[in-house]
C-alpha positions, 0 to 999 in steps of 0.5 A: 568238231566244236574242239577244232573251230575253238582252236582255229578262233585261237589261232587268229588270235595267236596271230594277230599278237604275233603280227601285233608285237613283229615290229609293224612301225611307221617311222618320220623319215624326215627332219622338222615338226610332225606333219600331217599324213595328207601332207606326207608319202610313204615308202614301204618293202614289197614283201609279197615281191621281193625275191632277194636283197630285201636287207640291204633297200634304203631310203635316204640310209634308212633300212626297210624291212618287211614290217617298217614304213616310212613317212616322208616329205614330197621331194627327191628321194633316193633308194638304193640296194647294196646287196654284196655275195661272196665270189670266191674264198681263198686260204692264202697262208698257214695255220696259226694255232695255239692251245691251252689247258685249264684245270677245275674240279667237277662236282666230286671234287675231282680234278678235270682238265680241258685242252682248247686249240684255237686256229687262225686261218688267213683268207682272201675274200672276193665278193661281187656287190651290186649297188642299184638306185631310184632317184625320184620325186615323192608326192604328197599323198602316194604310197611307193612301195621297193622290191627286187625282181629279177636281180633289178631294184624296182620302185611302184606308185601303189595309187596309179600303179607306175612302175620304175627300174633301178639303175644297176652296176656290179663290182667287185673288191677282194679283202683279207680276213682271218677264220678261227675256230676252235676245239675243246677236248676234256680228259675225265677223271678215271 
């Protein structure tokens, strides 16, 4: 019993350094001398809330992550989430592929040969983006924290708990690209 309360002790410690060393960070988000904190918002992710797109939220261009804050002057503020998902891929045309062979000695000095065959595939790519923002006012003082519920980006004033929705629209573009893969084959020695 005494082994498993050390080990729990240890434990919390573990995660302490752990959450200590993740990256927590407050950055300036803003241009100009350092301010004080009472003169200052912050903006951070909703972790506990966010469902899906947490990658793609931005302040002002500036990414949020679970472990950043941002520091912020009061004034408009724009937050966005541009979360793209493929729709639909398509081979629209043939293989190009090319091999080559390389010859080197293995550590008994005999001779081993790998074949490589490499592949290029032309594909079409049709991927639906939706693009959400929250035009708003910072004050001094407020903590707003942005997540994603239900498919909407959502704002929230954490000191007087009003809530704001994102406007959304959805859209698609198609691209080409190329897929390549790859393939070794080694013929030993005998």
């Amino acid at each position: 019993m005494k082994l498993l309360t050390v080990f729990r002790g240890y434990w919390r410690l573990f995660l302490l350094c752990v959450l200590t060393l993740s990256g927590c960070t407050t950055i300036k988000g803003y241009d100009g001398s350092v301010l004080p904190n009472d003169q200052l918002a912050t903006v951070a992710l909703d972790w506990r809330e966010t469902s899906w797109g947490h990658e793609h939220i931005k302040v002002d261009n500036i990414a949020l992550n679970t472990f950043k804050t941002i520091m912020v002057r009061p004034g408009q503020l724009r937050i966005t989430l541009n979360s793209p998902y493929i729709v639909r891929e398509e081979k629209i045309g043939g293989d190009s592929c090319s091999q080559s062979k390389t010859e080197y000695k293995n550590k008994k000095e005999k001779n081993v040969y790998n074949e490589t065959t490499s592949c290029n595939s032309p594909y079409r790519v049709t991927e639906n983006i939706q693009l959400c923002q929250i035009v708003f006012r910072a004050e001094a003082g407020q903590h707003y924290e942005a997540f994603t519920k239900n498919n909407r980006l959502m704002l929230i004033n954490l000191n007087n708990r009003h809530i704001e929705q994102g406007i959304c629209k959805d859209y698609d573009r198609s691209y080409e690209t190329t897929k390549t893969s790859t393939s070794s084959d080694y013929d030993l020695p005998q």
